[in-house]
C-alpha positions in Angstrom: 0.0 0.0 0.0 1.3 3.4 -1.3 2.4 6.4 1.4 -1.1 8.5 -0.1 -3.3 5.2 1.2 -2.0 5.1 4.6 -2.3 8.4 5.1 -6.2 8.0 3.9 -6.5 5.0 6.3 -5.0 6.7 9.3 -7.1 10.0 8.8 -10.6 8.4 9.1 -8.9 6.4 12.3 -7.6 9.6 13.7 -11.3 11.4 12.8 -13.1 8.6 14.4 -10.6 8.2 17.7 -11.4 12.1 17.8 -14.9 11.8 17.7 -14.5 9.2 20.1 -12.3 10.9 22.7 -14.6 14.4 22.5 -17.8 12.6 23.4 -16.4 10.4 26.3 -14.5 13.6 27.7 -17.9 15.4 27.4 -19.6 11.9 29.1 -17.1 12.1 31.8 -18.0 15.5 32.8 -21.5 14.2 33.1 -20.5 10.9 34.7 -17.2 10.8 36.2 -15.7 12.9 39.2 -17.0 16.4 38.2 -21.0 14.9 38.1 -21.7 15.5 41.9 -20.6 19.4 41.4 -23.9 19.6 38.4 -25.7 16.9 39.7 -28.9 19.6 40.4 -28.8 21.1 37.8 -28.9 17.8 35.8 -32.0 17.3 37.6 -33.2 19.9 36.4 -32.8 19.8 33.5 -33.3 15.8 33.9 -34.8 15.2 30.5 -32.2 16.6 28.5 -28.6 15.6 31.0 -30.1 11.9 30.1 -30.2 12.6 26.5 -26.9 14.1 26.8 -25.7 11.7 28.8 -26.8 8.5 26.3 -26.1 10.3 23.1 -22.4 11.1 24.7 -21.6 7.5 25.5 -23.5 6.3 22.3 -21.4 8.3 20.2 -18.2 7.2 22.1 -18.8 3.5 21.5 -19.8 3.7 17.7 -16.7 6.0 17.0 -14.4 3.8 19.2 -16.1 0.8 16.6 -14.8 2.7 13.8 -11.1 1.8 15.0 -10.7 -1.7 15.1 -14.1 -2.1 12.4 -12.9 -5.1 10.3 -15.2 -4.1 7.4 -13.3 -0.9 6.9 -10.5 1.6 7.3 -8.9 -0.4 10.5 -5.6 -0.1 12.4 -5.0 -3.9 11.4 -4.5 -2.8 8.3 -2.4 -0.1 8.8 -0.2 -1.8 10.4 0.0 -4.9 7.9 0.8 -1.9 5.5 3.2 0.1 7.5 6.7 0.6 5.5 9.3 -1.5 6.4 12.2 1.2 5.4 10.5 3.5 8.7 8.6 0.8 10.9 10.8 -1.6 12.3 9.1 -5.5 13.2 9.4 -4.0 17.3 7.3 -0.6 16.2 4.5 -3.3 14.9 4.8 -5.6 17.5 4.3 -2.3 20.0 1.6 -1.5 18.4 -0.2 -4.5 18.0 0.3 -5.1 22.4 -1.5 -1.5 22.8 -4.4 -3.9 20.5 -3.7 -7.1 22.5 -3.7 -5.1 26.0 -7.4 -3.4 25.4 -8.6 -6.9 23.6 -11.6 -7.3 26.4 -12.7 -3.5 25.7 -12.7 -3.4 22.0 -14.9 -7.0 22.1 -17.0 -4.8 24.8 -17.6 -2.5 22.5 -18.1 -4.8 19.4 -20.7 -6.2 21.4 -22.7 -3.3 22.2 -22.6 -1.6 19.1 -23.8 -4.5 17.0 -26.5 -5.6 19.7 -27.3 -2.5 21.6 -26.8 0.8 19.3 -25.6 0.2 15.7 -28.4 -3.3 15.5 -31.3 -4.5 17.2 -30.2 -8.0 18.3 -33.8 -10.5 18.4 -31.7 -12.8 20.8 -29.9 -10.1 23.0 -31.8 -6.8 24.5 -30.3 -3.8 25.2 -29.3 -4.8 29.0 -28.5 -8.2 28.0 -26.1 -6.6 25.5 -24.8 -4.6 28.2 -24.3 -7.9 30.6 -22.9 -9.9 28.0 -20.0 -7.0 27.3 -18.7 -6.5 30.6 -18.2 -3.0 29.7 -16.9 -0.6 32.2 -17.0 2.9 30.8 -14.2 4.0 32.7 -11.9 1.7 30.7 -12.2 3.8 27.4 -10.4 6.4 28.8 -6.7 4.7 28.9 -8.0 2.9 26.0 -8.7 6.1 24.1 -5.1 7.5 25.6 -3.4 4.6 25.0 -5.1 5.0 20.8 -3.8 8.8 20.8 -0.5 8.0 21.6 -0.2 5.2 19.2 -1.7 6.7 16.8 0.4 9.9 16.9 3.8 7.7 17.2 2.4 6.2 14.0 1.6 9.7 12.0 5.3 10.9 13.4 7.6 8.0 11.6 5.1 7.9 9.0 4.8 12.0 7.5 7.7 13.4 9.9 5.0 15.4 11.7 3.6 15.7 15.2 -0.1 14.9 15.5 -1.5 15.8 19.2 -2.9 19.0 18.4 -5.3 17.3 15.9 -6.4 15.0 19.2 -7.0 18.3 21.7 -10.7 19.4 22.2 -12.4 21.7 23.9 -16.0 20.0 24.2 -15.8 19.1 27.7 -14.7 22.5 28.9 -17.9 24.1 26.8 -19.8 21.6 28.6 -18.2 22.5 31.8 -19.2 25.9 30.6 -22.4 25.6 30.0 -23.1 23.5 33.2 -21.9 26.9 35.2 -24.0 29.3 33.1 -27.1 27.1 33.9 -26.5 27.0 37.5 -25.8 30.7 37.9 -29.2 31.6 35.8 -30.6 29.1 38.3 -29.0 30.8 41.4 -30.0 34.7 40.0 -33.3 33.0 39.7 -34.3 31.5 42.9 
């Protein structure tokens, strides 16, 4: 595979790692150590923090699929088609053990997207789906590190440039944002 073909291939991994890596920072605002700080103002706005809190992890899962998706663009591939003259057997080998190390979440999250969110399974429901994967949404987030990191040690041997500035985003700090605007209308307000 030509230099212009990896270069396609690792450009739709490193959109959908992004998209991935935005919506679970945005879920961990609304989940993870910052939740008891909005927690009312979720609830009052309960409707909407559930939707935001579904659509956030939805997203993160089907963009996470996108990585490792066998039907398509996949690291797998890139790395079959990595040039030998700049990727020694080792820089493979490394990469594949970031693959081998996250093996039980990326089967997690084959699971739920084709029984839970990208599918309707007949024989599995959406909690059965859930059971079945063993997921523990905390994982994703060395996983998601751990894809960045790879991912830019890849784009560095492979075009001589440096690629974490592509992976930044701002989304959970807007969130953040927004989260305090709501609770100081609420507080002007009552």
């Amino acid at each position: 595979m030509d230099k212009k073909a990896i270069s396609k291939k690792l450009d739709r991994i490193s959109r959908a790692l992004l998209e991935a890596k935005t919506f679970y920072e945005m879920w961990w605002v609304l989940r993870g150590p910052t939740r008891p700080k909005y927690v009312d103002i979720m609830n009052e706005y309960g409707s909407y923090s559930r939707a935001l809190i579904t659509t956030t992890f939805y997203t993160t899962v089907i963009a996470l699929y996108k990585v490792t998706d066998k039907r398509s663009h996949n690291l797998e591939d890139v790395f079959k088609s990595l040039p030998t003259d700049k990727f020694t057997v080792d820089d493979v080998q490394s990469y594949r053990a970031v693959m081998a190390k996250h093996k039980k979440i990326i089967k997690a999250v084959g699971i739920l997207r084709n029984n839970a969110f990208g599918h309707n399974s007949v024989s599995l429901d959406y909690d059965a789906a859930f059971t079945k994967a063993g997921f523990v949404p905390n994982e994703c987030k060395e996983y998601i590190a751990d894809l960045v990191t790879m991912i830019c040690a890849i784009y560095s041997k492979h075009e001589n440039l440096v690629h974490e500035a592509f992976f930044k985003s701002k989304a959970a700090d807007e969130l953040e944002s927004v989260f305090q605007e709501l609770m100081n209308h609420a507080a002007k307000a009552g």
